[in-house]
N, CA, C and O of each residue as an XYZ file, in Angstrom:
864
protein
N      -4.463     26.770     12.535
C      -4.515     28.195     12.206
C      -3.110     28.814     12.231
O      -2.554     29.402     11.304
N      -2.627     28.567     13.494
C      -1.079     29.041     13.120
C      -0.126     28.776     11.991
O       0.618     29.613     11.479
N      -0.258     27.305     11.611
C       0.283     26.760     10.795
C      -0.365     27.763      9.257
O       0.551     28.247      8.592
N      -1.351     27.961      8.900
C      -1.751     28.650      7.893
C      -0.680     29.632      8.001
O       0.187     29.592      7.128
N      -0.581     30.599      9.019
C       0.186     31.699      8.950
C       1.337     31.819      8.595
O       1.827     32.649      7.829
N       1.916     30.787      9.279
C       3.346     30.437      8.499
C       3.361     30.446      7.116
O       3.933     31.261      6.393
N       2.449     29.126      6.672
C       2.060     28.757      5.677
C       3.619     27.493      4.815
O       4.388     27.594      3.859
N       3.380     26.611      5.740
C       4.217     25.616      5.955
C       3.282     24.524      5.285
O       2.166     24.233      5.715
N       3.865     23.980      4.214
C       2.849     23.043      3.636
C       2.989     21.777      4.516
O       1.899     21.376      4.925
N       4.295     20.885      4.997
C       4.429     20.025      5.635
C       3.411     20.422      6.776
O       2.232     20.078      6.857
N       4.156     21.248      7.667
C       3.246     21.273      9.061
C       1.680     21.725      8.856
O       1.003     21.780      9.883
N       1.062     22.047      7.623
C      -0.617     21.921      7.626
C      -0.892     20.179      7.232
O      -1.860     19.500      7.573
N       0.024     19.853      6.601
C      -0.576     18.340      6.325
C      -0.230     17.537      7.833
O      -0.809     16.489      8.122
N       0.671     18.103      8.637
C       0.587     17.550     10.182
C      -0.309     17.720     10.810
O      -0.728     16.878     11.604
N      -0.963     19.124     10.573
C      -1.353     19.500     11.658
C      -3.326     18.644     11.372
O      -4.037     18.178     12.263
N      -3.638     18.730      9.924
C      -4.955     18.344      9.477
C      -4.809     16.743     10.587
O      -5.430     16.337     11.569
N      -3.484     16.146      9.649
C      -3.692     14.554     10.404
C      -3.704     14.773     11.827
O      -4.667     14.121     12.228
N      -3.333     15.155     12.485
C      -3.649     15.564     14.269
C      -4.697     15.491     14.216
O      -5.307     14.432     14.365
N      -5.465     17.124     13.879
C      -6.909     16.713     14.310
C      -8.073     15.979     13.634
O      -9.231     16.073     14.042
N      -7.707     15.255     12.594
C      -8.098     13.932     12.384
C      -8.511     13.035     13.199
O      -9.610     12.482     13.225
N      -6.873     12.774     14.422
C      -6.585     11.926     14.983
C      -7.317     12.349     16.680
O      -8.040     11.660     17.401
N      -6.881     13.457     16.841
C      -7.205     14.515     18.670
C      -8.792     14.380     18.572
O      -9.528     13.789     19.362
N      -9.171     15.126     17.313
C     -10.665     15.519     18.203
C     -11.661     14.288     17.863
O     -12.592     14.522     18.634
N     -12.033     13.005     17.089
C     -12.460     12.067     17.528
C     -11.939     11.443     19.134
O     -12.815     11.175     19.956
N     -10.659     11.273     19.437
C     -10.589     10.707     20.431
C     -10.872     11.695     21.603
O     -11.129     11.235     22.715
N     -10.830     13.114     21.374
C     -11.213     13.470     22.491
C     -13.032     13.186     22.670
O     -13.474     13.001     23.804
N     -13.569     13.180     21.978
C     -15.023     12.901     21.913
C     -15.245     11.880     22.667
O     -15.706     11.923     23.808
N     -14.868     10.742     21.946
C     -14.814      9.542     22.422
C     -14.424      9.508     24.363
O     -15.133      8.769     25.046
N     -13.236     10.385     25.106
C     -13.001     10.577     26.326
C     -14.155     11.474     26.889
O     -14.604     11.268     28.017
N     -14.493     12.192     26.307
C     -15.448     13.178     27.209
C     -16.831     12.604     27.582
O     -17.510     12.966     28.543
N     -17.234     11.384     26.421
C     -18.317     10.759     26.554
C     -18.385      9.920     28.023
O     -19.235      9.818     28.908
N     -17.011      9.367     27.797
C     -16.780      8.658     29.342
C     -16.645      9.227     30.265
O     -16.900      8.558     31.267
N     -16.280     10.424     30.484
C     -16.404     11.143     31.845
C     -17.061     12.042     31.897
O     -16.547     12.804     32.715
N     -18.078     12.520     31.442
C     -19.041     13.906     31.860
C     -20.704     13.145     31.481
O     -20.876     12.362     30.546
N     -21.647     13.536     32.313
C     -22.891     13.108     31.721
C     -23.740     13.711     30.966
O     -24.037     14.897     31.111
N     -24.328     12.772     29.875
C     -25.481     13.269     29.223
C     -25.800     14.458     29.077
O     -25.834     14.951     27.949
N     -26.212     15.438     30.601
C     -26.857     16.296     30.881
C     -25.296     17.384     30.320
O     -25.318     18.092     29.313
N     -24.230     17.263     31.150
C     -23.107     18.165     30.700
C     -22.750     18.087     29.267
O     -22.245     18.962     28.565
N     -23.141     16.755     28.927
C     -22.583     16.918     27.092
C     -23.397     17.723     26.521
O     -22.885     18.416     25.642
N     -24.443     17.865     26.707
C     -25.051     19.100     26.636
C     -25.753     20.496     26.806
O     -26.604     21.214     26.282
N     -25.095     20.453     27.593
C     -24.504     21.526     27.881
C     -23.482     22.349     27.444
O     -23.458     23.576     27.347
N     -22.307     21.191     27.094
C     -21.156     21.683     26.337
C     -21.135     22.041     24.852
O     -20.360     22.752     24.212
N     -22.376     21.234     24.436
C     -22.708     21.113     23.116
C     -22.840     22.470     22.575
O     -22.259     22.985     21.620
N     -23.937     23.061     23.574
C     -24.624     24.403     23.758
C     -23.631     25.496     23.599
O     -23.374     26.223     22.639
N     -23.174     25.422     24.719
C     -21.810     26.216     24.834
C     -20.772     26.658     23.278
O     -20.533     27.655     22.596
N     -20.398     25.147     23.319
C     -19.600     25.491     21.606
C     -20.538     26.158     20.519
O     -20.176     27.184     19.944
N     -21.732     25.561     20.256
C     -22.434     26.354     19.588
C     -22.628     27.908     19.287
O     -22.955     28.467     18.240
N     -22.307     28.449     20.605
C     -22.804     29.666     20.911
C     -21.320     30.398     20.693
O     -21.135     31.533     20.254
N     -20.402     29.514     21.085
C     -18.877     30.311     20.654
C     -18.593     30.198     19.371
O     -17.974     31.166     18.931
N     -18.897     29.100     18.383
C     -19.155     29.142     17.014
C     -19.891     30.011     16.323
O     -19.772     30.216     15.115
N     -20.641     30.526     17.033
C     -21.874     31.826     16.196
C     -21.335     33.076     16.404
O     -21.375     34.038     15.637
N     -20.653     32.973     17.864
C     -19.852     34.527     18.193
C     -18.630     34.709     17.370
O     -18.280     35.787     16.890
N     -18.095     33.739     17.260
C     -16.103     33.843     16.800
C     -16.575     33.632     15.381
O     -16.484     34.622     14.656
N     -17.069     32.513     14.845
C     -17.197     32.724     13.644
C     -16.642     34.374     12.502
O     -15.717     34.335     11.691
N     -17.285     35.301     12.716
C     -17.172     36.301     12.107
C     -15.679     36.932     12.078
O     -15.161     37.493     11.113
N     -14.916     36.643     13.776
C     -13.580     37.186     13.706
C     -12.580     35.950     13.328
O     -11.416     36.250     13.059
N     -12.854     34.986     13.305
C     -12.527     33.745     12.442
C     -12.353     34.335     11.474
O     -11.194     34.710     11.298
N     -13.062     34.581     10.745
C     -13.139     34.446      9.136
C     -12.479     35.633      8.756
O     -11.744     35.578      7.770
N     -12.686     37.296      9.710
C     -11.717     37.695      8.851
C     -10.069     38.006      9.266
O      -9.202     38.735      8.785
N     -10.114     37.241     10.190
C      -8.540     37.263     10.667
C      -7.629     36.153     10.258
O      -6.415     36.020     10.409
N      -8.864     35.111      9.494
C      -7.756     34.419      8.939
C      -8.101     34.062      6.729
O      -7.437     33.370      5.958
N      -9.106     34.731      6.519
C      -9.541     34.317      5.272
C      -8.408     35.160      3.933
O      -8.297     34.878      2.740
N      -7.661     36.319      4.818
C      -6.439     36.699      3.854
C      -5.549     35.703      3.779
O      -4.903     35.409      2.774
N      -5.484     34.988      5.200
C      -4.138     34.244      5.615
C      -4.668     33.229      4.516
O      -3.900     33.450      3.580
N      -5.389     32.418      4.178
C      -5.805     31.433      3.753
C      -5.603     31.845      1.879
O      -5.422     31.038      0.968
N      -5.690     33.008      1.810
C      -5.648     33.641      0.581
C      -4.330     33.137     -0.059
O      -4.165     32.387     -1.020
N      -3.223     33.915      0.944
C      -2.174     34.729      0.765
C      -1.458     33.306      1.124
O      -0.336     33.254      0.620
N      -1.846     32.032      1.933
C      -1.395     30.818      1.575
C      -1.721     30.369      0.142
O      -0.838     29.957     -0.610
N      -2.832     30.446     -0.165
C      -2.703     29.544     -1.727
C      -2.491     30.149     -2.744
O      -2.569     29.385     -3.706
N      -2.178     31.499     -3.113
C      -1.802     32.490     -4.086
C       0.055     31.765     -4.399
O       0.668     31.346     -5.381
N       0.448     32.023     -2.450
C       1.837     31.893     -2.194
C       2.721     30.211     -2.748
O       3.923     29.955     -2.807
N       1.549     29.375     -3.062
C       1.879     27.849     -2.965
C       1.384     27.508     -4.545
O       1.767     26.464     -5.074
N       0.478     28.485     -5.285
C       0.319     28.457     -6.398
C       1.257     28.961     -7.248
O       1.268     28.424     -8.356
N       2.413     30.232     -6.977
C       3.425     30.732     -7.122
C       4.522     29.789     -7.502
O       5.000     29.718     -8.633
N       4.822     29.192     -6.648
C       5.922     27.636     -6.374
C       5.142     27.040     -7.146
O       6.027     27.072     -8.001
N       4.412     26.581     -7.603
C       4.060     25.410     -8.343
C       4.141     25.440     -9.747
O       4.225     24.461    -10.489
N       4.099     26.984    -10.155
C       4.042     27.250    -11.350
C       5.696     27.337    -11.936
O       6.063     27.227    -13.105
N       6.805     27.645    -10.326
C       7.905     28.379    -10.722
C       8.317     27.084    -10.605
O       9.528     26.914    -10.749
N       7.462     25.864    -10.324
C       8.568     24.804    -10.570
C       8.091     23.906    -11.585
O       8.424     22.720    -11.591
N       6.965     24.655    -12.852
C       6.662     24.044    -13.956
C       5.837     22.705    -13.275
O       6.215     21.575    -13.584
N       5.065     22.831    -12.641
C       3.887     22.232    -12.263
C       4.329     20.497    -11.685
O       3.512     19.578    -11.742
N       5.798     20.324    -11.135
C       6.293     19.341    -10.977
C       6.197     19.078     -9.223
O       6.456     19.798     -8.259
N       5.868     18.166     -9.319
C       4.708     17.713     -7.875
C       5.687     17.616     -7.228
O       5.995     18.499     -6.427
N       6.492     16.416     -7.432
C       7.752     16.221     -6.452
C       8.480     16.798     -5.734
O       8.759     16.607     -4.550
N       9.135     18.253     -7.152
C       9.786     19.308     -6.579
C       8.823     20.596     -5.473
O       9.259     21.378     -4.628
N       7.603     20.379     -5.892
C       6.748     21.214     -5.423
C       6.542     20.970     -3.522
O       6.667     21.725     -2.557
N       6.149     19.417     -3.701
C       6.386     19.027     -2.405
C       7.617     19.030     -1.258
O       7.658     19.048     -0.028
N       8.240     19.013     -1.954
C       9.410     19.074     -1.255
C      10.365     20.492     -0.695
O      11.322     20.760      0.030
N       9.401     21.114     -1.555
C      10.258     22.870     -1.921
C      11.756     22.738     -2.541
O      12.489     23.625     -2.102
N      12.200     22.122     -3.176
C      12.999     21.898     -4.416
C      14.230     20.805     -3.558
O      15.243     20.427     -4.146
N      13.883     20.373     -1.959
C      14.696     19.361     -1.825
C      14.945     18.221     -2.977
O      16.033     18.020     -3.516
N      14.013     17.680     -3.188
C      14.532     16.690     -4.156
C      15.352     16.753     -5.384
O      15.628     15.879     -6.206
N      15.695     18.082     -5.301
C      16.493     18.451     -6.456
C      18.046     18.263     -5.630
O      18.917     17.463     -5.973
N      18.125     19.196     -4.497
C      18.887     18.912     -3.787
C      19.646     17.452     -3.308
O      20.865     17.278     -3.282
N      19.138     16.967     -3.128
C      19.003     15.247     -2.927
C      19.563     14.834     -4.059
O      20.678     14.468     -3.686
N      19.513     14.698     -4.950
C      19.850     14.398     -6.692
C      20.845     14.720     -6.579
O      21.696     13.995     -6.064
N      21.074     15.827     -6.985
C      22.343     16.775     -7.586
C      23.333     16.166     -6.379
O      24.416     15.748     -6.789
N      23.088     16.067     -4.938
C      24.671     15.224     -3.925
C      24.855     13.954     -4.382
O      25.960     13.489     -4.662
N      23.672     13.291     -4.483
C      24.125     12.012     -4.766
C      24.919     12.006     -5.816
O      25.985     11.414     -5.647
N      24.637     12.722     -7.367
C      25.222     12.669     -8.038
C      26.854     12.573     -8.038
O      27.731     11.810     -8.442
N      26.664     14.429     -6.989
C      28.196     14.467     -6.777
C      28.834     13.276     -5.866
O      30.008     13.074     -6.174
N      28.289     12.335     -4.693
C      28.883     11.596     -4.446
C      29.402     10.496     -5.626
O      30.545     10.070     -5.796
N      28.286     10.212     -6.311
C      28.546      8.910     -7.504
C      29.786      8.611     -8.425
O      30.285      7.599     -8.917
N      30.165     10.546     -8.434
C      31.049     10.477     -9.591
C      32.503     10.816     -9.005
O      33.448     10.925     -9.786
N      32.665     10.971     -7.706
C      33.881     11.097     -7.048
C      34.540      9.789     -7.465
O      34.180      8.765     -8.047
N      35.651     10.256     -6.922
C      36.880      9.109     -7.203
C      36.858      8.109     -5.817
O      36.889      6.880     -5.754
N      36.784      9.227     -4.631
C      36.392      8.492     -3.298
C      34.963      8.298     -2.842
O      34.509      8.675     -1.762
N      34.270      7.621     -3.863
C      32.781      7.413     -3.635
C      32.151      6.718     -2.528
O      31.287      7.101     -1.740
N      32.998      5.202     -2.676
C      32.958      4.330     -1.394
C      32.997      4.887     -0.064
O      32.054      4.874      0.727
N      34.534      5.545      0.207
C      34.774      6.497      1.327
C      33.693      7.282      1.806
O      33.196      7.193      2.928
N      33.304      8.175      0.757
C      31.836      8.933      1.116
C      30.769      8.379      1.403
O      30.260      8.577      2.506
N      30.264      7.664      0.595
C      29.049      6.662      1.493
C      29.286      6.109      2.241
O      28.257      5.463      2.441
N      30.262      5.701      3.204
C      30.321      4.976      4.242
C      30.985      5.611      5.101
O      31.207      5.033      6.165
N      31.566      7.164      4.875
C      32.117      7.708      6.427
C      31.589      9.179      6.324
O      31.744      9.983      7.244
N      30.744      9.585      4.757
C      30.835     10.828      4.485
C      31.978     11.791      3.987
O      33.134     11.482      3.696
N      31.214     13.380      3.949
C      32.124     14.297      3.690
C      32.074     15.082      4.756
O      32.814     16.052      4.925
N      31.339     14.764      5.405
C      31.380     16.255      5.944
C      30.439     17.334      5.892
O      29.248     17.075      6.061
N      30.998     19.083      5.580
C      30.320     19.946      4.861
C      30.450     20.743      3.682
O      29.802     21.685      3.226
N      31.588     20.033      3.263
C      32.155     20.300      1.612
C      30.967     20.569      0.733
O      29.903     19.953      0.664
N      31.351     21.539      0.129
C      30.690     22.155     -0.715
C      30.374     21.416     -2.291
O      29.490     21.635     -3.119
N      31.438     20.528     -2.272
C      31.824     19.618     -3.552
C      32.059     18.346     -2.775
O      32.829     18.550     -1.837
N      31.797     17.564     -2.832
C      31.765     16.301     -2.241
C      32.850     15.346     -3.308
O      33.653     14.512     -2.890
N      32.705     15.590     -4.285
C      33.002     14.766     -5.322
C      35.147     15.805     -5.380
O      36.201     15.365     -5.840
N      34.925     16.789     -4.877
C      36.512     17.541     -4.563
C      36.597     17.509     -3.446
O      36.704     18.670     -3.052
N      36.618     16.662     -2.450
C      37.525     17.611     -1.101
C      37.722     18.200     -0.573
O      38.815     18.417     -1.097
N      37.682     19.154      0.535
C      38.806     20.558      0.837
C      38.295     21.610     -0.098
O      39.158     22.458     -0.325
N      37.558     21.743     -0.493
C      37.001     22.491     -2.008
C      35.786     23.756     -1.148
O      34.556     23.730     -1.141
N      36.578     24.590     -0.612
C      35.788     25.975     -0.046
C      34.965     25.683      0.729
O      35.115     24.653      1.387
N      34.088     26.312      0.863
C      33.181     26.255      2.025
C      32.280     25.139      1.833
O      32.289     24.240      0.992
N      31.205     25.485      3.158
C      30.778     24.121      3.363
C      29.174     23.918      2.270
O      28.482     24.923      2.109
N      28.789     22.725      1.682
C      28.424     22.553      0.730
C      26.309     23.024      1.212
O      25.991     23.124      2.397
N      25.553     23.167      0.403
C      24.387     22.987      0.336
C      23.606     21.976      0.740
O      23.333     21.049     -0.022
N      23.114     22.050      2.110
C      22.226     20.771      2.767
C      20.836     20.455      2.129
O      20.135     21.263      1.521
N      20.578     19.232      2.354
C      19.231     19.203      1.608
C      18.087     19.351      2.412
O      16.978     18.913      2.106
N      18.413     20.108      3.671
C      17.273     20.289      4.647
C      16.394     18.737      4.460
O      15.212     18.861      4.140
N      16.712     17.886      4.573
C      16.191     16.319      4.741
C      16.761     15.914      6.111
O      17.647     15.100      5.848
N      16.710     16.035      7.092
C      17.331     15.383      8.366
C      18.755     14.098      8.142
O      19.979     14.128      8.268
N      17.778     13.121      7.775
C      18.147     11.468      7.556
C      19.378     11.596      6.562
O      20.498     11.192      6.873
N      19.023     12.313      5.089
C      19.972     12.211      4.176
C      21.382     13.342      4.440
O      22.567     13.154      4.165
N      20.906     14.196      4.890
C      22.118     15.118      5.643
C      23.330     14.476      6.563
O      24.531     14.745      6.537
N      22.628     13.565      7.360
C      23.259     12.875      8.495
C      23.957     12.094      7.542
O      25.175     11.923      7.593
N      23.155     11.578      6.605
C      24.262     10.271      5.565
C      25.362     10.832      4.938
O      26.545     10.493      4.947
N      24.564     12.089      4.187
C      25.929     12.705      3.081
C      26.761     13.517      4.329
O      26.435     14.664      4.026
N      27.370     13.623      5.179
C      27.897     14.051      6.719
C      28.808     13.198      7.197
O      30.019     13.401      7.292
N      28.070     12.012      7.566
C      28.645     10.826      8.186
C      28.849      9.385      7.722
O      29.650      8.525      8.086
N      27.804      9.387      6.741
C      28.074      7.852      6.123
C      27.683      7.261      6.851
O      27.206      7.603      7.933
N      27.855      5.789      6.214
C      26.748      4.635      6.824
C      27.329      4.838      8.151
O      26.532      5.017      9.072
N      28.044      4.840      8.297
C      29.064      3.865      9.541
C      28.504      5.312     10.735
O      28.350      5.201     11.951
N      28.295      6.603      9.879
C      27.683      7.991     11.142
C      26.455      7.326     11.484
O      26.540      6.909     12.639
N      25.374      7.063     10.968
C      24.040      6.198     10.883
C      23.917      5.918     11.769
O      23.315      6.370     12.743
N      24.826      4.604     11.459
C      24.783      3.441     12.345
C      25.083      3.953     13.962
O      24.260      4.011     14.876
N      26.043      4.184     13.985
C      26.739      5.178     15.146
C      25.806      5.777     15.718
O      25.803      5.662     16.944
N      25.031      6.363     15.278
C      24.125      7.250     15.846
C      22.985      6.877     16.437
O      22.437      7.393     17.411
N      22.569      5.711     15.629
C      20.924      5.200     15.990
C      21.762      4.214     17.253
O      21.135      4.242     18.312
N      22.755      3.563     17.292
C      23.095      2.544     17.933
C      23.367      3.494     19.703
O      23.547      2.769     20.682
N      23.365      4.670     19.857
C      23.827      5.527     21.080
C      22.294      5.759     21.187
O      22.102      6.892     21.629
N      20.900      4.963     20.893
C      19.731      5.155     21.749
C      19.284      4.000     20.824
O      18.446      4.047     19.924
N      20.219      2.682     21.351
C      19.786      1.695     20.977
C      18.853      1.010     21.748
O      17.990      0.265     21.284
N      19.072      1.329     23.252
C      18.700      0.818     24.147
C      16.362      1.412     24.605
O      15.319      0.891     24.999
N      16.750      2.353     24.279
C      15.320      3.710     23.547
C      14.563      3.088     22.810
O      13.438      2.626     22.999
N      15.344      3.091     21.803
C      14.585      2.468     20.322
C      14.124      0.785     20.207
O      13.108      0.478     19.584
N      15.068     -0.347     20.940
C      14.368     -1.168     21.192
C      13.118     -0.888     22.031
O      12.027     -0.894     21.460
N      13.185     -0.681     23.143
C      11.835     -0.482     23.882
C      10.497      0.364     23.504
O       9.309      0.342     23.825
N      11.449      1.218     22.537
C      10.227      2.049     21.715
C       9.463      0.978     20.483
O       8.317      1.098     20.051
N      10.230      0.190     20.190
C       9.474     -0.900     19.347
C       8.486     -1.931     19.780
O       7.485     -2.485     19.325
N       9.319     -1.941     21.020
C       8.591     -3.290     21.515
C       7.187     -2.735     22.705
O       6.551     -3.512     23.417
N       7.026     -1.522     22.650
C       5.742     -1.102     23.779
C       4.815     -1.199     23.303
O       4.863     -1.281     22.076
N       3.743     -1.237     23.827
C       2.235     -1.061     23.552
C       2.327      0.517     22.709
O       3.244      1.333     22.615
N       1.049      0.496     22.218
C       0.638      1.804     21.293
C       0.562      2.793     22.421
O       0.018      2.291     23.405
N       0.875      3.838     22.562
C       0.952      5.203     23.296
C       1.226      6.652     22.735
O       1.986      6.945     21.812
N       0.405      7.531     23.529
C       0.685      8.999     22.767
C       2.461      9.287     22.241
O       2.918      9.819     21.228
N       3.059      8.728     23.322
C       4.464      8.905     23.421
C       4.976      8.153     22.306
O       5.910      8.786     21.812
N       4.768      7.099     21.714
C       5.136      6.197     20.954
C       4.580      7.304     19.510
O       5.415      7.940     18.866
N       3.852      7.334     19.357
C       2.771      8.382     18.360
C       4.163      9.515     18.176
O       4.793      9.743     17.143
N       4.323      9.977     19.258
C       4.585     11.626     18.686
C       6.325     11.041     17.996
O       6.956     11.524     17.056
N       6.601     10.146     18.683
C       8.546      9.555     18.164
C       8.541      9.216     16.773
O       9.488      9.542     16.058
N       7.301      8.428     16.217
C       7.289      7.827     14.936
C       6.954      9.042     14.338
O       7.324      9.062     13.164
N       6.316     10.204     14.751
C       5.464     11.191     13.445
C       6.891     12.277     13.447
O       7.072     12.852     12.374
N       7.631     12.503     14.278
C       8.911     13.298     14.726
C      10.230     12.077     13.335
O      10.993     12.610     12.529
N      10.123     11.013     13.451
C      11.112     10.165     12.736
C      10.932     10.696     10.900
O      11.515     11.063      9.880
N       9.492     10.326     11.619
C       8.955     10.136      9.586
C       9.012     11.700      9.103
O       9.502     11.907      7.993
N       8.503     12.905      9.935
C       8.706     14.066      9.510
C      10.061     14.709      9.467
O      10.229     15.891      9.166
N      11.314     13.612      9.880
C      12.849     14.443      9.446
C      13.168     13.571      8.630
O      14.351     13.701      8.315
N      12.553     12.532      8.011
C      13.039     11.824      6.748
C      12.685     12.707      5.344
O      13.282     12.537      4.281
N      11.615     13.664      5.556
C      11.295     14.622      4.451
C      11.275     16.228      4.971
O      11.005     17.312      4.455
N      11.526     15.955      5.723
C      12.249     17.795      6.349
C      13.167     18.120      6.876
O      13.866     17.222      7.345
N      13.581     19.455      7.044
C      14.633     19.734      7.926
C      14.489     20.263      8.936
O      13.544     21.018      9.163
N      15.666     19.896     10.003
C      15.668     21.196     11.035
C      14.843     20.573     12.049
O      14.145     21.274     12.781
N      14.878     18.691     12.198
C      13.610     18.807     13.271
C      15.115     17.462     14.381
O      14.992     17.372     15.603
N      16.110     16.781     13.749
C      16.785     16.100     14.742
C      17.982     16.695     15.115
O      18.762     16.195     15.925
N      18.173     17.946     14.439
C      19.327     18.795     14.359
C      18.805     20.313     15.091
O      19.694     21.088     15.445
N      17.604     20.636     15.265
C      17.158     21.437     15.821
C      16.992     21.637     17.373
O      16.252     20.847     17.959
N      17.702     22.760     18.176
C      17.610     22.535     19.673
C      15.925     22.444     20.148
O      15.423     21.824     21.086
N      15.539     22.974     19.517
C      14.348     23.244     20.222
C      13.316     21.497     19.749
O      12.743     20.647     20.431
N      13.475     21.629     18.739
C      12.829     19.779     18.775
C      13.538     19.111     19.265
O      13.008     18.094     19.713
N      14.501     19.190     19.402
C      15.774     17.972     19.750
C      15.009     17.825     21.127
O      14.340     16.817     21.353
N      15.127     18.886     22.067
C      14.726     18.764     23.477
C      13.327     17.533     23.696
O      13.133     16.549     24.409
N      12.576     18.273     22.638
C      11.222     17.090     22.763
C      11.824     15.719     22.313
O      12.124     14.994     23.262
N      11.995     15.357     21.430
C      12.918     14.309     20.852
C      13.150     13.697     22.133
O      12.440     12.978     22.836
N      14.770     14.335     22.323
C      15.557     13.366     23.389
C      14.673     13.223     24.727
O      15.094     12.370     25.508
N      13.473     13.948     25.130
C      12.739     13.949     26.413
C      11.711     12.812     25.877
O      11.226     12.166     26.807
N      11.371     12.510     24.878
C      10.451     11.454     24.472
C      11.107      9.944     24.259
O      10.448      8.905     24.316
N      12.548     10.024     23.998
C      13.274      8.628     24.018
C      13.752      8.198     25.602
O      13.864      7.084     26.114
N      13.924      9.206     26.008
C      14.328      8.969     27.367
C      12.613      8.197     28.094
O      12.215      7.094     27.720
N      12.452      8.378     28.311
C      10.645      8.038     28.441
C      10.955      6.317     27.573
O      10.195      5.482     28.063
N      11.599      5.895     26.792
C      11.849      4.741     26.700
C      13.339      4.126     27.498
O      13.862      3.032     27.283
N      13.722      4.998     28.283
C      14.969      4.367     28.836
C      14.757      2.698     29.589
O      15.665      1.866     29.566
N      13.422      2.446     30.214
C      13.650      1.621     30.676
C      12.411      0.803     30.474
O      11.337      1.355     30.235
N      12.556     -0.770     30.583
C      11.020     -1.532     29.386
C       9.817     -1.191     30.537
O       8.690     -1.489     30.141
N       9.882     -0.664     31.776
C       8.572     -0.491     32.434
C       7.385      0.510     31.710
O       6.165      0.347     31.738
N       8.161      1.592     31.057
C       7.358      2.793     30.936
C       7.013      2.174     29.076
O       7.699      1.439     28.366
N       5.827      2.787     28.830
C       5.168      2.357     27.658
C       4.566      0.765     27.533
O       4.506      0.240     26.420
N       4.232      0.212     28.461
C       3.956     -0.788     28.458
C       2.114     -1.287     29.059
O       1.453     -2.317     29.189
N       1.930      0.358     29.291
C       0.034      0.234     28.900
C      -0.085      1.420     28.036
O       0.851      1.972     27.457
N      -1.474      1.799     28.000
C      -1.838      2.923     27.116
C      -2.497      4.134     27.858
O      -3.362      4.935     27.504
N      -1.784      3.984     29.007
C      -2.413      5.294     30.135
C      -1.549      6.631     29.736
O      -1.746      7.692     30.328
């Protein structure tokens, strides 16, 4: 519901797969610890808050729901019905157009492998202010730092990331991979203080091979 409000297309397609994922397994836990008699009980219960809220449900959020797909039908049209760009909110245009400018520099090599920086022109140098990010996490860090920033970077929680590979399946393991894969197509989530904190508090949690090694 919050996420509607925003009206963040990434974070509703997060948030659907969550509870995809949360409320079967919470089912599945409650079965094991409460009896028969309390499951329904609880059953009851929700029922009865479903018949009450229902009504302020619907109209506290059925504009929001409006005024999301009016707002996302808008973009779709202003980007000539092109999925890619649509999904992305015109990153992938962004994305294009640097590479380009890296491709056609004279110091191309240099740039892919140490970066520019925040040059505005990648393909000039020193060329005014600092250039247009593609709000992509991963590809920012590249056109920035180059391979060799990458490398550098993943290798200073090398010690994390092995153990994060090698653990058993865990919530903790869950939230690092959906946090990885969601700054390979967004921005603002490994560069951001406020995720960063969760981030670096969730790798640390792999500092050492004891922890992640059941599914408690």
């Amino acid at each position: 519901m919050a996420e509607i409000i925003t009206t963040t297309k990434t974070g509703i397609v997060v948030g659907v797969i969550y509870l995809i994922y949360f409320l079967p397994r919470s089912f599945f836990v409650l079965r094991k610890v409460i009896t028969k008699k309390q499951r329904r009980i609880l059953a009851e219960l929700l029922s009865v808050l479903i018949v009450v809220l229902s009504p302020f449900i619907y109209q506290g959020f059925a504009k929001e729901v409006t005024l999301f797909i009016q707002r996302n039908q808008y973009f779709f049209d202003l980007f000539d019905g092109n999925l890619l760009k649509f999904i992305t909110s015109s990153r992938s245009v962004f994305l294009e157009k640097t590479f380009k400018s890296i491709n056609r520099a004279d110091n191309s090599l240099f740039l892919h492998l140490f970066g520019g920086g925040y040059y505005i022109r990648l393909d000039k140098p020193f060329f005014g202010a600092g250039r247009r990010v593609t709000e992509m996490d991963w590809f920012d860090l590249y056109f920035s730092y180059g391979l060799v920033g990458i490398v550098a970077y993943i290798t200073y929680f090398k010690e994390s990331l092995f153990n994060l590979l090698n653990s058993k399946k865990n919530p903790v393991k869950i939230m690092l991979v959906v946090f990885i894969v969601y700054s390979l197509i967004a921005g603002h989530v490994i560069f951001n203080a406020m995720t960063t904190t969760i981030l670096a508090v969730a790798l640390a949690y792999f500092t050492d091979n004891k922890f992640g090694e059941n599914d408690d």
